[in-house]
C-alpha positions in Angstrom: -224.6 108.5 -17.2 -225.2 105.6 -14.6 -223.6 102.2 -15.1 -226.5 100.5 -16.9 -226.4 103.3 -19.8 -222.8 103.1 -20.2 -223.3 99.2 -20.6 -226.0 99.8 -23.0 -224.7 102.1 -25.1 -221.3 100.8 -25.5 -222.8 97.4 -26.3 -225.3 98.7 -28.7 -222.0 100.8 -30.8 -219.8 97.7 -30.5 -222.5 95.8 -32.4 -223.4 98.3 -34.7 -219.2 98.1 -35.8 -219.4 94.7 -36.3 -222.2 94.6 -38.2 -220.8 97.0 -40.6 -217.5 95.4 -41.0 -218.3 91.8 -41.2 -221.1 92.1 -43.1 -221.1 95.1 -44.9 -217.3 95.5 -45.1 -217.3 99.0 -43.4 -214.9 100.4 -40.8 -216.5 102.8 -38.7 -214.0 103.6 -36.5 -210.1 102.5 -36.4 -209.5 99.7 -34.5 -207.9 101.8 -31.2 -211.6 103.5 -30.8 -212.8 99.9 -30.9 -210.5 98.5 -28.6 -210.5 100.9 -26.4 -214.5 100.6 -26.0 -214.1 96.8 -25.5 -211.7 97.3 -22.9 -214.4 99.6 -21.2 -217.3 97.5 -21.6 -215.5 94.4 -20.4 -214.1 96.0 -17.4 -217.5 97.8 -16.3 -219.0 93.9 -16.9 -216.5 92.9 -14.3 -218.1 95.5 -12.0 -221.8 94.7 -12.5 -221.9 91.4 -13.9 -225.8 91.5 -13.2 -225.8 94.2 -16.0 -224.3 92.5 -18.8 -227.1 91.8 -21.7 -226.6 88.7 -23.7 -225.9 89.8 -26.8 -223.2 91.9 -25.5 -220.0 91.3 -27.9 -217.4 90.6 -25.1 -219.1 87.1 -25.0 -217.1 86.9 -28.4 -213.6 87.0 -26.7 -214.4 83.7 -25.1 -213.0 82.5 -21.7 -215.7 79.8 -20.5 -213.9 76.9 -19.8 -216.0 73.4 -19.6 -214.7 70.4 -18.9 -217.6 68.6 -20.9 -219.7 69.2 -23.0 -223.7 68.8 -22.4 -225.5 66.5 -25.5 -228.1 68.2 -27.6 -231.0 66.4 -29.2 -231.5 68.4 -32.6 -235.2 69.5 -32.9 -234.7 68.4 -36.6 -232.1 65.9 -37.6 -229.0 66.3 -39.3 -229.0 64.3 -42.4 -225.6 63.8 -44.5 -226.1 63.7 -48.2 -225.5 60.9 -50.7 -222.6 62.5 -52.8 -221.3 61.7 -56.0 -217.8 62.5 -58.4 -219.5 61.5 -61.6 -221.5 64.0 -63.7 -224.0 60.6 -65.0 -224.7 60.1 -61.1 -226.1 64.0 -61.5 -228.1 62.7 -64.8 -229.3 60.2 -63.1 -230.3 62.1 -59.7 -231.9 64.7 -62.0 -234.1 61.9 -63.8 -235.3 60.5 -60.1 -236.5 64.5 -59.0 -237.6 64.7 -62.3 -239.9 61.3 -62.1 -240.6 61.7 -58.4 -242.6 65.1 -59.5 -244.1 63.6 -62.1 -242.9 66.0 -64.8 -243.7 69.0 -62.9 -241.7 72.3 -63.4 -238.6 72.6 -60.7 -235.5 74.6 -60.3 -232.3 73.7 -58.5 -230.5 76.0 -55.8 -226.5 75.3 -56.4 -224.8 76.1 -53.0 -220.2 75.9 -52.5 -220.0 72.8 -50.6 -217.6 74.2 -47.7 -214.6 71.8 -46.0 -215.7 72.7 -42.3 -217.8 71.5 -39.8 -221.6 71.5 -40.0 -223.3 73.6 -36.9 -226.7 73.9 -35.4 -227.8 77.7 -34.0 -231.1 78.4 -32.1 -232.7 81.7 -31.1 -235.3 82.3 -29.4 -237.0 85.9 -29.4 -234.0 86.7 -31.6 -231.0 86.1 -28.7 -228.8 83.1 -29.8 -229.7 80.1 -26.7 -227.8 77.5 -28.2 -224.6 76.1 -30.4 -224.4 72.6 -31.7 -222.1 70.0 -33.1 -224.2 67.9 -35.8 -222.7 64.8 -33.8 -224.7 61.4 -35.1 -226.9 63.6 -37.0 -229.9 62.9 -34.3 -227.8 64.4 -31.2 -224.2 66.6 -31.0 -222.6 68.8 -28.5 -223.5 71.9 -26.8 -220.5 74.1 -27.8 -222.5 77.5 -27.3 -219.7 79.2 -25.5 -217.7 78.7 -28.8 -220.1 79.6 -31.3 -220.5 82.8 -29.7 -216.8 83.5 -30.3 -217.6 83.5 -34.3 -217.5 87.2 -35.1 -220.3 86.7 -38.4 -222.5 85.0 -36.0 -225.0 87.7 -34.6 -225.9 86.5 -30.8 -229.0 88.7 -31.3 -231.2 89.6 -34.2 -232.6 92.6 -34.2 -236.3 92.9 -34.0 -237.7 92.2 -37.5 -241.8 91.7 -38.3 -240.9 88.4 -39.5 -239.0 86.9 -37.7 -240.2 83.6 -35.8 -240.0 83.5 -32.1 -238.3 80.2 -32.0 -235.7 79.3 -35.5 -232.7 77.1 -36.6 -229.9 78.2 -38.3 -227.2 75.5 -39.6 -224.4 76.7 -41.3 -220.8 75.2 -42.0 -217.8 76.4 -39.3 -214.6 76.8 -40.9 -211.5 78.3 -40.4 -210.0 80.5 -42.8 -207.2 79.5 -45.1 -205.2 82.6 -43.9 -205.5 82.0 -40.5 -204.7 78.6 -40.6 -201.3 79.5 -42.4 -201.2 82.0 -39.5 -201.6 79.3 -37.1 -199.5 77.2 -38.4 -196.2 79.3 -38.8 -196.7 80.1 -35.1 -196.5 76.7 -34.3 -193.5 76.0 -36.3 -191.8 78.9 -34.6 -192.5 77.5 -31.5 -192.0 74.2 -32.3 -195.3 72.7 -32.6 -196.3 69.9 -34.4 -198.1 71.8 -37.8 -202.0 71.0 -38.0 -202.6 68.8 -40.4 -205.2 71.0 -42.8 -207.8 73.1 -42.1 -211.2 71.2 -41.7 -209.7 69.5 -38.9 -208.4 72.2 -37.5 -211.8 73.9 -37.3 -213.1 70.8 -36.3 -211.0 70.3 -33.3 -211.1 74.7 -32.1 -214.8 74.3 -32.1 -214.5 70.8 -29.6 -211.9 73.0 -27.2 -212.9 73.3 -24.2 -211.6 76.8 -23.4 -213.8 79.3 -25.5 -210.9 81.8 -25.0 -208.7 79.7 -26.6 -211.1 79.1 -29.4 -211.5 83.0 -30.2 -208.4 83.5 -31.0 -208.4 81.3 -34.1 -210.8 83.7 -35.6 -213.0 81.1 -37.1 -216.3 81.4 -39.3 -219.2 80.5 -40.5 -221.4 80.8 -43.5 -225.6 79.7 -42.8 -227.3 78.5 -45.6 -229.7 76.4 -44.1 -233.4 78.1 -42.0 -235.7 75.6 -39.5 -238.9 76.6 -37.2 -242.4 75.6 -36.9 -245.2 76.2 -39.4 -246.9 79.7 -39.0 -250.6 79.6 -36.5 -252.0 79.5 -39.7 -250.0 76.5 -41.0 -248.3 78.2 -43.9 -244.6 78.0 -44.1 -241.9 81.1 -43.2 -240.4 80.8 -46.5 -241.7 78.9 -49.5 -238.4 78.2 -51.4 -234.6 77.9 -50.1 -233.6 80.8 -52.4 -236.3 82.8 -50.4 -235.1 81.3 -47.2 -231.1 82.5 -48.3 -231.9 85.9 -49.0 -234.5 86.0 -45.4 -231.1 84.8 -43.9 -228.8 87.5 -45.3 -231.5 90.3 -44.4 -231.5 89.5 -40.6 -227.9 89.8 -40.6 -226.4 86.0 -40.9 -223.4 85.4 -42.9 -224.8 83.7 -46.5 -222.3 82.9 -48.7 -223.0 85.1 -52.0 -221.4 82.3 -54.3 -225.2 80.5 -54.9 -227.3 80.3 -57.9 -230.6 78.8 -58.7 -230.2 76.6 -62.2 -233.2 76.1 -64.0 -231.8 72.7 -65.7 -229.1 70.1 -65.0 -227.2 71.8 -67.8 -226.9 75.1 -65.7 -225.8 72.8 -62.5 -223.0 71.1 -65.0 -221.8 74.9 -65.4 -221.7 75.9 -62.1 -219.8 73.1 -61.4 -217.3 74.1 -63.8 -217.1 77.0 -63.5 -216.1 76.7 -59.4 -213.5 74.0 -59.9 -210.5 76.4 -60.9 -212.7 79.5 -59.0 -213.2 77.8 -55.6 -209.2 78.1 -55.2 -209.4 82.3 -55.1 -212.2 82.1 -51.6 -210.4 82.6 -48.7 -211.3 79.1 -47.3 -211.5 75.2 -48.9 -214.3 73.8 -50.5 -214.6 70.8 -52.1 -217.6 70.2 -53.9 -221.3 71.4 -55.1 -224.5 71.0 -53.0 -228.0 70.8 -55.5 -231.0 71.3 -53.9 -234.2 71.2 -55.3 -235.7 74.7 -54.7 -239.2 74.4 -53.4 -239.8 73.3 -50.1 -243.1 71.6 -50.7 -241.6 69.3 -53.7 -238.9 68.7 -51.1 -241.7 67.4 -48.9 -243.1 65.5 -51.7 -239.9 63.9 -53.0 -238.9 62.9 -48.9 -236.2 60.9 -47.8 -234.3 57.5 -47.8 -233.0 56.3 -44.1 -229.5 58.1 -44.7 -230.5 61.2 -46.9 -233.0 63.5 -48.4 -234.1 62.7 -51.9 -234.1 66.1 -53.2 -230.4 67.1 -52.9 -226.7 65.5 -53.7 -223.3 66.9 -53.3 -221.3 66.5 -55.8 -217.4 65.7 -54.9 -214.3 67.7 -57.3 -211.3 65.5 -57.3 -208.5 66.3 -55.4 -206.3 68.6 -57.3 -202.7 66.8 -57.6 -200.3 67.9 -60.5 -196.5 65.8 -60.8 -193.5 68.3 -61.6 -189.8 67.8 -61.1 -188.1 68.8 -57.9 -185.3 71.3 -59.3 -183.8 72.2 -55.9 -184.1 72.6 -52.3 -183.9 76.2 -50.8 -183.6 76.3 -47.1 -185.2 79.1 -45.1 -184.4 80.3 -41.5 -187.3 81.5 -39.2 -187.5 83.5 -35.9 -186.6 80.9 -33.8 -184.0 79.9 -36.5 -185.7 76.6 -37.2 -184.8 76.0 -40.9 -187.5 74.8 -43.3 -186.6 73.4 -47.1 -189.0 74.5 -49.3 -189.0 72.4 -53.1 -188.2 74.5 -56.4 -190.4 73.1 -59.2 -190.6 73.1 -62.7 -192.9 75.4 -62.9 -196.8 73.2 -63.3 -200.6 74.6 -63.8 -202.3 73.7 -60.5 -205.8 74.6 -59.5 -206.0 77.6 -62.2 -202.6 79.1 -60.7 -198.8 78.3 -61.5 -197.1 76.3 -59.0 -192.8 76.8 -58.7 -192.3 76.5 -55.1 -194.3 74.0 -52.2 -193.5 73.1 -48.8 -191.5 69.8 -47.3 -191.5 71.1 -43.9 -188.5 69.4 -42.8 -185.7 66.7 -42.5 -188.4 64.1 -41.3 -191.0 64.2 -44.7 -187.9 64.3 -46.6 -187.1 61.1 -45.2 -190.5 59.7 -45.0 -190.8 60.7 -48.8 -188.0 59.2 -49.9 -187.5 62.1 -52.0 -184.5 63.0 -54.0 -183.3 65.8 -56.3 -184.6 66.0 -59.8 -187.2 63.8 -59.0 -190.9 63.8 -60.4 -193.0 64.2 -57.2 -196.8 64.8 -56.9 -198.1 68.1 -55.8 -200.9 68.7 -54.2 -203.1 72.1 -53.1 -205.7 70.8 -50.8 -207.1 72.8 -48.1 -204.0 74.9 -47.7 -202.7 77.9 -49.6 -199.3 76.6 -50.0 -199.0 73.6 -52.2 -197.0 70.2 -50.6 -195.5 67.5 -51.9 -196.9 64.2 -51.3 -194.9 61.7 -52.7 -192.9 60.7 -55.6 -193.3 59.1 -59.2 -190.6 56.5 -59.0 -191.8 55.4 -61.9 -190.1 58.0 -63.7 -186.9 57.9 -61.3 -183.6 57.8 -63.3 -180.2 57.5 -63.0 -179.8 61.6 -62.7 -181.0 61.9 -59.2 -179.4 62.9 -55.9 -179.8 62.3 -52.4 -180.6 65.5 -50.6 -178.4 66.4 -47.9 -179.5 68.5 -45.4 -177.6 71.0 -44.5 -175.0 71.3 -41.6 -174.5 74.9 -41.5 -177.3 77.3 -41.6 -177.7 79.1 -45.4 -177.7 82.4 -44.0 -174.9 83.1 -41.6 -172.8 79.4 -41.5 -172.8 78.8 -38.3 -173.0 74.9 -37.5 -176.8 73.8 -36.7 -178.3 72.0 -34.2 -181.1 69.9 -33.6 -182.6 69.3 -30.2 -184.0 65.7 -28.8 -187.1 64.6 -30.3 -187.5 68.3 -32.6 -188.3 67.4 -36.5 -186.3 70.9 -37.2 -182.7 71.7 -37.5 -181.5 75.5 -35.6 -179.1 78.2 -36.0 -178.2 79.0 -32.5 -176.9 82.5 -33.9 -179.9 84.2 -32.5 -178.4 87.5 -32.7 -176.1 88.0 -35.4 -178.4 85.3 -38.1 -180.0 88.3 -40.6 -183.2 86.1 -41.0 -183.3 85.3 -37.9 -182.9 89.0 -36.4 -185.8 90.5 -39.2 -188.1 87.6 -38.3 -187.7 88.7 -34.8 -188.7 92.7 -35.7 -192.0 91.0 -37.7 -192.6 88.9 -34.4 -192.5 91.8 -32.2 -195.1 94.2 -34.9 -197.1 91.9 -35.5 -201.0 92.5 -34.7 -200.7 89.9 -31.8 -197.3 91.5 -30.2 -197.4 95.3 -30.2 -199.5 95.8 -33.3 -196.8 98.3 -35.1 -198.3 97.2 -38.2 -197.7 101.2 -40.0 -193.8 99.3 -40.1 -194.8 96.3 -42.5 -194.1 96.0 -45.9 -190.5 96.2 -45.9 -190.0 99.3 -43.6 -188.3 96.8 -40.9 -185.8 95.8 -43.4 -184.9 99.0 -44.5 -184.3 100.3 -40.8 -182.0 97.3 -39.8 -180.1 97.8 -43.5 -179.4 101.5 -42.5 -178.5 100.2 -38.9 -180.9 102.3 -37.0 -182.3 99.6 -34.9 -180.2 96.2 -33.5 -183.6 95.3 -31.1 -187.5 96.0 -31.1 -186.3 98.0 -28.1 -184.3 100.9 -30.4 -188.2 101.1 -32.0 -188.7 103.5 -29.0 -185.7 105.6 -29.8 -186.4 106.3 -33.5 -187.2 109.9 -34.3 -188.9 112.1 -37.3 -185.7 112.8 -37.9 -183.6 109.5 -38.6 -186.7 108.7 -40.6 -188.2 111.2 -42.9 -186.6 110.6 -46.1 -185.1 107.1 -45.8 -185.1 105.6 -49.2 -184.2 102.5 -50.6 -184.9 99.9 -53.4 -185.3 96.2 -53.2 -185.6 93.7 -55.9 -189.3 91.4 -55.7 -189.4 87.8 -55.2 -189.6 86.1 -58.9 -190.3 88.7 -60.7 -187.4 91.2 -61.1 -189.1 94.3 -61.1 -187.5 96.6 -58.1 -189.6 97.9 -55.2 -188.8 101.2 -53.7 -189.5 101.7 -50.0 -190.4 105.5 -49.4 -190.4 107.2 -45.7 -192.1 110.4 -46.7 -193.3 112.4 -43.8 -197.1 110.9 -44.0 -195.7 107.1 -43.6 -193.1 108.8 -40.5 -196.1 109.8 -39.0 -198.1 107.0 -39.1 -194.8 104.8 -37.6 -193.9 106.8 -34.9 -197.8 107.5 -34.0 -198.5 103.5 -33.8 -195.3 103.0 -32.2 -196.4 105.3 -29.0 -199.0 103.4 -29.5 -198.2 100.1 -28.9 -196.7 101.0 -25.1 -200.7 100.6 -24.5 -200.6 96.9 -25.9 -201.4 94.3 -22.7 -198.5 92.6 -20.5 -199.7 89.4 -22.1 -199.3 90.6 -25.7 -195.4 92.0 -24.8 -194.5 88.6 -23.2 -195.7 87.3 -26.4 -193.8 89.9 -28.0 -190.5 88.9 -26.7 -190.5 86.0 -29.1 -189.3 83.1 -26.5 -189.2 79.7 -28.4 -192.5 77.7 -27.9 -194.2 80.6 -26.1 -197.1 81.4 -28.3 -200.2 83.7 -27.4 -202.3 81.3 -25.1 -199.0 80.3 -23.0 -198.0 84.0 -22.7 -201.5 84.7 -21.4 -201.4 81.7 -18.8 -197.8 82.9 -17.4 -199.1 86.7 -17.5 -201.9 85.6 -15.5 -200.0 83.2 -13.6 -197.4 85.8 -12.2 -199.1 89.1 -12.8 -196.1 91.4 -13.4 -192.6 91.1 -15.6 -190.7 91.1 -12.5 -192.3 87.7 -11.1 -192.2 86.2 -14.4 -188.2 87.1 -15.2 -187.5 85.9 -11.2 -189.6 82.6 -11.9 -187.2 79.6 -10.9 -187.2 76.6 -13.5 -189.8 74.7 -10.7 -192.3 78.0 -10.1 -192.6 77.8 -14.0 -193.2 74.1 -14.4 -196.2 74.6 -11.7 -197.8 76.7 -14.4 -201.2 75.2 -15.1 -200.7 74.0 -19.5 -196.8 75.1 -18.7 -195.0 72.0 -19.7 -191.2 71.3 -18.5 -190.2 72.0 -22.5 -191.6 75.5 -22.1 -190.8 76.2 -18.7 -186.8 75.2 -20.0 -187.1 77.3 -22.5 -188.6 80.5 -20.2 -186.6 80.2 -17.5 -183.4 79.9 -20.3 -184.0 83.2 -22.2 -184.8 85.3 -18.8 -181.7 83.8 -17.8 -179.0 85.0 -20.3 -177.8 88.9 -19.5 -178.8 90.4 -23.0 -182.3 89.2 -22.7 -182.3 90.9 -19.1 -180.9 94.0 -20.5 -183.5 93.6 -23.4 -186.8 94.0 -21.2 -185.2 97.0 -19.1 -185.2 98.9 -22.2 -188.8 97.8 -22.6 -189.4 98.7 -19.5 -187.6 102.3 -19.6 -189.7 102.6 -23.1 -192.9 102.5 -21.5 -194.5 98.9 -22.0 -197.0 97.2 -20.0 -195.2 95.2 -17.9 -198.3 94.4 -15.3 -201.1 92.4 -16.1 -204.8 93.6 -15.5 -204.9 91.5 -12.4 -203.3 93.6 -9.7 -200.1 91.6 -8.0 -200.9 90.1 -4.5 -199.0 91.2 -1.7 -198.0 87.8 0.4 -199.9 87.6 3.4 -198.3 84.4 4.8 -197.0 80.7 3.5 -199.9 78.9 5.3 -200.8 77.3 1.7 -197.8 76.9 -0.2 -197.4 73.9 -1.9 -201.2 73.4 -1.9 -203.4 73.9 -5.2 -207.0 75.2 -5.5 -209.9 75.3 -7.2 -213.3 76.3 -6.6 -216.9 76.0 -8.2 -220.4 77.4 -7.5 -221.0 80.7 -5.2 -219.8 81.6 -2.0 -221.5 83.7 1.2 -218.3 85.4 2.5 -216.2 86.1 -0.8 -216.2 86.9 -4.7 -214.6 84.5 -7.0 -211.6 87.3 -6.7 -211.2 87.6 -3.4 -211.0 83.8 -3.3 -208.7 83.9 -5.8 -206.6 86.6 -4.0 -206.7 84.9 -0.5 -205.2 81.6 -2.3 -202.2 83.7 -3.5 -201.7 85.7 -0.6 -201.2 82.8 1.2 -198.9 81.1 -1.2 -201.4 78.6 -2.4 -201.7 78.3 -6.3 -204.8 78.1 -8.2 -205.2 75.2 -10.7 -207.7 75.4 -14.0 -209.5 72.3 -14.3 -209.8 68.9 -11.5 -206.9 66.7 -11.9 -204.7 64.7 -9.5 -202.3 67.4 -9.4 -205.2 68.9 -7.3 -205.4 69.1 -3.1 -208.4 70.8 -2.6 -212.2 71.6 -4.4 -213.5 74.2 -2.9 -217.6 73.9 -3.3 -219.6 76.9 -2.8 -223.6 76.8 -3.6 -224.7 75.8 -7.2 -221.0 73.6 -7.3 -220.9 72.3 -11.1 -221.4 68.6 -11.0 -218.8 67.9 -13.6 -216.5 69.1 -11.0 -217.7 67.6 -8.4 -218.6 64.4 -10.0 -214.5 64.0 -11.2 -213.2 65.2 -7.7 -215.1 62.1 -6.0 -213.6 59.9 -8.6 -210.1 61.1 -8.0 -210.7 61.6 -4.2 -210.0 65.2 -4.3 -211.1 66.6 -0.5 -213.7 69.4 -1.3 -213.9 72.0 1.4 -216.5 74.7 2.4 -216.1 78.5 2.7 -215.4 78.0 6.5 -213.3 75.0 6.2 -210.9 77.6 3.4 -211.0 80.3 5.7 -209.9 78.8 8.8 -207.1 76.7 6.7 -205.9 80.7 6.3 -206.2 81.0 9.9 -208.2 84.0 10.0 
């Protein structure tokens, strides 16, 4: 089988999968195979980039990086709606539709108004061209690299009778309420300031100007509205928005299933009732009701006001708030042993679920609260699954409240805490010997991101370090079927009392010690991420993997070499440079090593050459006669030059090949960046 068929047929499986799983919610194979066939069909890309087709799914992992984005002019424009919170303003919008069609017979489409960012998609012969922002409504941003990272977005439809050679499809990006809790404990253990909820979290992935970066917050996106010219013979593609919802769903885009077409206002009413307690079991935020009138040619008939169609309205729920007393404060320690207070509430009904714990994040909204113990305070579940407090009643303040003081001594070991210059969180420095500290560490290191030992979840970990079989992730590589079959022990639930037993018969031993071999095949970017070093999180470990190719560079990095890393700030490159420091750590990634980790990255490591270019930066744009972007990038390192990302006054030299991007170019004039030639870089090697 010649290159070109491998591509081909590796593309055309890898699609087929994800088809099945993220829209029919089938696994065809287990996620090694699928891995393992990306890996494949991304490095044979890398050979014979000529051959890769368009639709090919490695375009999902990201990795374009612009420095701008391009504007789009939308073919159609992007009207917001008027909106409403008052169920007369629906009477009344009813009686308009009903009097602008002159009493004739309509229906309503009722659609989940999603809290995400409203997209533009156009394909032409079926092959996604083009992503966009809705901007001003009239133009947006060309974010194409990033849509194509959005897993439910299909980047080619396959060849249907009726599908139009040129079509719209605008839809709402979000990110899901999971992954932004994901996100967000990440960032607390590394320190970051939390994102504030997740609409603007989506909102701010999608504008990122590294796609790569923007994959990996596993964003999505449901379509629910369909654009293109009139038919040759002037008819319309689909006659009704219910028809054009279900055309939608049948070439493969993502359509949320939660609509309904209401005959009456009373039906909308109870769809609207119904989702305001339902809406808080979907996996991401909504927060309203968009009614449509059904038929596209009474659409046309009822038209538009400057701002907004006359045939639709969203109608806005309330915010859900509930006030409850604050009985206590428990504090919890984390990875990094940043401790978090989390409120103890009188337990409260809150969006159809019962409410007894929410977050405070840390000593600084404490203080901006002005909260105290036995308060009433105001709870809120917005567009986060864990509820937060957002103020207090003092109103209802009395004489029986207490100051909380924050602790001094960390809840789970007492040892004294500290808290670092300008960090909102107190630490227990007892990185070793803290319990929560030391199990948060074995979560860190299994987690699907780090080694992807997920067969040890569910309370295995804790039950290994209670019968002390394992100090470190490194004694993980020593376990045998023989230390494990049998291990049994029980452990009372959160809340409710009831006692879970934790089993290691020999089907779960298997399964442990298969995914733990496993994991040795896990990239040298996903073990520095492993290692848990405070503010390190996935994109930093991939920049310092790439940076210094191999464990042995990164561990030798002075403090200096490691502030040079391009996004490696002086905070991180303290806080690396501290942990390889210390002798355990050391001792730590030799067993790692000895275990049989990856401790290379894909790129091979360059031999030095000669110091004619240390101390200079790089970077190049367009195509070059004499070398491949590679080679260009291996001659820079060779010779002890460093490669930057992006243009910036931290740069020396632009090197321009044919076909230079303008951006770059443009920016390198305005900072009076030299820009070089081929022959100009090659005799500054002097070859």
């Amino acid at each position: 089988m010649n290159p070109q068929q491998r591509i081909n047929e590796l593309t055309d499986k890898l699609i087929w999968y994800n088809q099945q799983y993220y829209q029919n919610s089938i696994s065809e194979v287990d996620d090694f195979t699928f891995d393992q066939q990306l890996q494949e069909l991304t490095l044979l890309e890398k050979q014979y980039p000529e051959l890769r087709r368009p639709d090919s799914p490695t375009q999902r992992v990201g990795g374009t990086i612009s420095k701008e984005f391009a504007t789009v002019y939308h073919r159609f424009p992007m009207l917001s709606l008027g909106n409403t919170y008052s169920e007369t303003d629906l009477i009344e919008f009813d009686n308009r539709v009903r009097k602008g069609l002159r009493d004739e017979p309509y229906e309503y489409i009722c659609e989940l108004k999603f809290d995400g960012v409203a997209l533009s998609m156009t394909y032409e012969n079926g092959v996604l061209v083009q992503g966009a922002t809705r901007g001003d409504g009239v133009r947006g941003d060309d974010i194409t690299a990033n849509i194509r990272t959005i897993r439910t977005m299909p980047l080619t439809v396959r060849a249907q009778d009726d599908l139009p050679a040129l079509f719209e499809v605008r839809g709402e990006g979000f990110l899901p309420l999971a992954e932004f809790e994901r996100i967000n404990k990440e960032r607390e253990d590394i320190g970051e300031p939390l994102l504030a909820n997740p609409r603007n979290a989506a909102s701010g992935t999608f504008k990122q100007q590294d796609s790569g970066a923007v994959a990996k917050r596993r964003l999505d996106c449901y379509l629910y509205s369909f654009l293109s010219e009139p038919n040759p013979d002037g008819t319309e593609r689909f006659q009704t928005h219910e028809e054009s919802l279900v055309g939608l769903a049948h070439w493969g885009f993502n359509v949320s299933p939660t609509w309904r077409k209401c005959a009456t206002i009373s039906e909308v009413m109870a769809y609207i009732n119904e989702w305001e307690t339902r809406r808080f079991d979907l996996p991401l935020g909504t927060d309203g009701i968009v009614i449509k009138v059904n038929r596209y040619d009474q659409q046309r008939e009822l038209g538009y006001t400057a701002k907004s169609p006359r045939w639709a309205i969203a109608f806005k729920y309330k915010a859900m708030a509930a006030s409850t007393t604050l009985n206590a404060i428990n504090y919890q320690v984390g990875r990094t042993g940043a401790v978090t207070p989390v409120a103890m509430l009188t337990p409260v009904l809150l969006a159809g679920t019962v409410v007894k714990r929410a977050s405070l994040h840390n000593a600084n909204e404490i203080q901006r609260l002005g909260v105290e113990l036995h308060d009433t305070v105001f709870v809120e579940k917005g567009g986060e699954i864990i509820p937060k407090v957002t103020g207090v009643d003092l109103t209802k303040r009395h004489g029986q409240t207490e100051p909380i003081i924050y602790p001094t001594h960390c809840p789970a070991c007492d040892t004294p805490l500290i808290r670092r210059e300008g960090e909102a969180h107190f630490y227990c420095p007892n990185e070793k010997g803290c319990p929560p500290q030391r199990q948060a560490r074995f979560e860190h290191f299994i987690q699907r991101r780090a080694m992807n030992i997920e067969s040890l979840g569910e309370g295995k970990i804790q039950l290994l370090i209670d019968r002390n079989l394992v100090q470190t992730p490194a004694d993980l590589y020593d376990l045998t079927n023989e230390q494990l079959l049998g291990l049994e022990k029980a452990y009372p639930a959160d809340d409710t009392g009831k006692v879970r037993v934790v089993k290691f018969g020999q089907k779960t031993v298997d399964n442990i010690l298969t995914a733990i071999e496993r994991s040795k095949t896990q990239p040298f970017a996903n073990v520095v991420f492993a290692l848990g070093i405070r503010y390190v999180g996935n994109t930093t470990a991939e920049r310092l993997t790439d940076y210094f190719g191999s464990m042995d560079a990164l561990m030798a990095a002075s403090l200096e070499t490691l502030s040079g890393v391009p996004d490696v700030g002086p905070r991180i490159a303290q806080s690396v440079a501290e942990w390889f420091g210390e002798a355990d750590n050391q001792h730590y990634v030799q067993r790692l090593k000895a275990a049989g980790l990856q401790m290379v990255g894909e790129r091979k490591v360059v031999e030095a050459v000669s110091d004619t270019l240390t101390g200079k930066t790089f970077l190049y744009s367009g195509t070059f006669t004499n070398y491949t972007r590679e080679e260009i990038e291996t001659q820079i390192a060779a010779h002890g030059g460093r490669l930057l990302s992006g243009v910036s006054k931290k740069l020396n030299y632009l090197i321009v090949g044919e076909n230079a991007g303008p951006s770059k170019v443009a920016k390198a004039q305005q900072l009076n960046v030299p820009m070089i030639g081929e022959d100009e870089f090659t005799a500054m090697l002097g070859e």
